[in-house]
C-alpha positions as CSV (number, residue, x, y, z in Angstrom):
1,X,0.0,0.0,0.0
2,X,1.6,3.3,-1.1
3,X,-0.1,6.6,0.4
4,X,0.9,10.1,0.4
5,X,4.6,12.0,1.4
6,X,3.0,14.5,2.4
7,X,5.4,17.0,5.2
8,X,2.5,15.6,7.6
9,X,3.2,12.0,7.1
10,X,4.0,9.8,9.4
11,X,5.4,6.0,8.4
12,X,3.8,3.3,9.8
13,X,4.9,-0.4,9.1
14,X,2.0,-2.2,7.6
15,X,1.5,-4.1,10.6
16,X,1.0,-0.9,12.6
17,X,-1.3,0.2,10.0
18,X,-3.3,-3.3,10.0
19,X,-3.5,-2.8,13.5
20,X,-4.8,0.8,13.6
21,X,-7.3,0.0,10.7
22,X,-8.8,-2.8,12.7
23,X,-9.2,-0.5,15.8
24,X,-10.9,2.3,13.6
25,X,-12.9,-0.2,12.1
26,X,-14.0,-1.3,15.8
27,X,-14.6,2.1,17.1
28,X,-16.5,3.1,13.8
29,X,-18.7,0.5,14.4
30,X,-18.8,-1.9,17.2
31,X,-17.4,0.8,19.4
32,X,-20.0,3.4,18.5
33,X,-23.0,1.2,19.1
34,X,-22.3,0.2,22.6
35,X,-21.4,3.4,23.4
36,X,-24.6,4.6,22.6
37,X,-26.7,1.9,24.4
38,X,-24.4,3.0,27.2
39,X,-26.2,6.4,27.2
40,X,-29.5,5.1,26.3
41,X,-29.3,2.8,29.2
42,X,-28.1,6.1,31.7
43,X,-30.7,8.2,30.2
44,X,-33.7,5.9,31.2
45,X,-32.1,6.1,34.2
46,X,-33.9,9.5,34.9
47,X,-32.6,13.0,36.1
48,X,-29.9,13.6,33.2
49,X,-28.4,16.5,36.1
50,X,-27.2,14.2,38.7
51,X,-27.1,10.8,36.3
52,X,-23.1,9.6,36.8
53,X,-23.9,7.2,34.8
54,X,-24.7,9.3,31.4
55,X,-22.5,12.0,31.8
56,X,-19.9,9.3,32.0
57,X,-20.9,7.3,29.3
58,X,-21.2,10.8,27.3
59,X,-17.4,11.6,28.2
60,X,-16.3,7.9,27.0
61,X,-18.8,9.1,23.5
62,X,-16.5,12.2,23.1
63,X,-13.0,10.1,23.5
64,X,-14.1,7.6,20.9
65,X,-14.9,10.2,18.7
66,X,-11.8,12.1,19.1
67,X,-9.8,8.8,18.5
68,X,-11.6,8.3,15.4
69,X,-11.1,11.6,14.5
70,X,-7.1,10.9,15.1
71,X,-7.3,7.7,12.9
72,X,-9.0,9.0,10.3
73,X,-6.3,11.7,10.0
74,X,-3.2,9.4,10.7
75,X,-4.3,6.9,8.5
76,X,-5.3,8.8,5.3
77,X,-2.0,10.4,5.5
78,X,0.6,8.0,6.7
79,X,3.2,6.7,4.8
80,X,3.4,2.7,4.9
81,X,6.6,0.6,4.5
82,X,8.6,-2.2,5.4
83,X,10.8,-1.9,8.2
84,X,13.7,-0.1,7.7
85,X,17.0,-2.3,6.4
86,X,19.3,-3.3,9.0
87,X,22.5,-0.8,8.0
88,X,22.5,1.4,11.1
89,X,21.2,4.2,9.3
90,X,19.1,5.9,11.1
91,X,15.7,6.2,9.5
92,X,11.9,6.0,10.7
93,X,11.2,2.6,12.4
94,X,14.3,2.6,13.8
95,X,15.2,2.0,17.4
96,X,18.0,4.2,18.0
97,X,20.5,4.1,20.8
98,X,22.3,7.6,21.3
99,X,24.6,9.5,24.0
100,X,22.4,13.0,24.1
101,X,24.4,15.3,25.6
102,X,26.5,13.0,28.0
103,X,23.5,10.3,28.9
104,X,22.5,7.5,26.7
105,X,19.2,7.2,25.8
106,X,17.1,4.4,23.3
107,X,14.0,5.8,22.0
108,X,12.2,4.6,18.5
109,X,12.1,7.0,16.0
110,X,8.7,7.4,13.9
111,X,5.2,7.5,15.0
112,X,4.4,6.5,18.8
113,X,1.3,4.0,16.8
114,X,4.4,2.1,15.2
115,X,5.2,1.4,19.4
116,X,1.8,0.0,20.5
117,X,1.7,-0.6,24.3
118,X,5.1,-0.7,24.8
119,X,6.7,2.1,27.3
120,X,9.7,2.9,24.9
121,X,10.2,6.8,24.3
122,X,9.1,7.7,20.8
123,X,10.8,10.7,19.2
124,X,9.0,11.9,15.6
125,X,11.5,12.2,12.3
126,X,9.8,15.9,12.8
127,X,11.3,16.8,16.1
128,X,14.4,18.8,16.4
129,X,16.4,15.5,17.4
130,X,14.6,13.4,14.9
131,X,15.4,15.4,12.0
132,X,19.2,16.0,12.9
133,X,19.7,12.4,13.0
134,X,18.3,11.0,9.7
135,X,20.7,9.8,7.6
136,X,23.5,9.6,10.0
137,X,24.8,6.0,10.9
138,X,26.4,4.5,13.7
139,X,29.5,6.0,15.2
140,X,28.7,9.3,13.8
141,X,28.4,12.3,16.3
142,X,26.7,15.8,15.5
143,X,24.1,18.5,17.4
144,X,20.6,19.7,17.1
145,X,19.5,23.1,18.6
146,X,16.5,22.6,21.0
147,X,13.6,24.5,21.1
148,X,14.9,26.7,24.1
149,X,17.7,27.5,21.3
150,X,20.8,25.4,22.9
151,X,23.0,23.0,21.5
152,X,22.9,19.6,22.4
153,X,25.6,17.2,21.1
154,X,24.6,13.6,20.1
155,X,26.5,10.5,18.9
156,X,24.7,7.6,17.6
157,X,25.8,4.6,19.0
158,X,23.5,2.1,17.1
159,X,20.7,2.0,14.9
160,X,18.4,-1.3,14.6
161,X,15.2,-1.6,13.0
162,X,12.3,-2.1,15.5
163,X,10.6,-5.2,16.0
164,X,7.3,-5.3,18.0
């Protein structure tokens, strides 16, 4: 599946984007009819003032439709590929392992929906520190400007593709 390169774009492998389809899917469907039995249910309840139950069921309504929203957005514009080849150049759906200014940190750069549940940082290719280090390989040393305007030195110390 090829989709746009636009500068809003973010690259998803196709698993990721499998996986984010079938959640959209969910929510655009299934998801969206519970929730509104859900407030059906509260609203026979009575008294919509003082009904927990419905308010809460109306705040749950509002996050699904803001993750849909997201989706929608993220999947009409992403940019799907294989993972990344194993060269330790640094490239989207990679998981990077870098000395940032003294302290060595391993984040995944690309989209945090290429991560899933996992708890690993995520830095985007459009960040300040994502965009100095594409295209530079392992060993290689350099610095980025931070949004507060200083200099931060950075050496990659490996590049690997990231596997779920």
């Amino acid at each position: 599946m090829s989709t746009t390169n636009s500068a809003t774009a973010a690259w998803l492998t196709q698993e990721a984007f499998d996986r984010l389809q079938a959640e959209l899917e969910h929510l655009s469907g299934a998801g969206r009819a519970e929730i509104v039995q859900k407030i059906e249910a509260a609203r026979q309840e009575g008294d919509l003032k003082e009904n927990g139950g419905y308010h809460a069921a109306k705040e749950e309504q509002g996050k699904i439709e803001a993750r849909i929203r997201q989706l929608t957005a993220l999947l009409r514009d992403a940019q799907v590929g294989e993972a990344p080849a194993d060269d330790g150049i640094v490239e989207p759906g990679m998981l990077v392992v870098a000395r940032i200014a003294g302290d060595e940190e391993t984040f995944l750069l690309g989209s945090r929906e290429i991560a899933g549940d996992s708890d690993l940082d995520v830095f985007s290719e459009k960040s300040p520190l994502g965009a100095a280090i594409i295209g530079h390989k392992e060993g290689d040393s350099l610095s980025y400007v931070a949004p507060n305007g200083k200099e931060i030195p950075v050496e990659i110390v490996s590049a690997k593709p990231y596997v779920a």
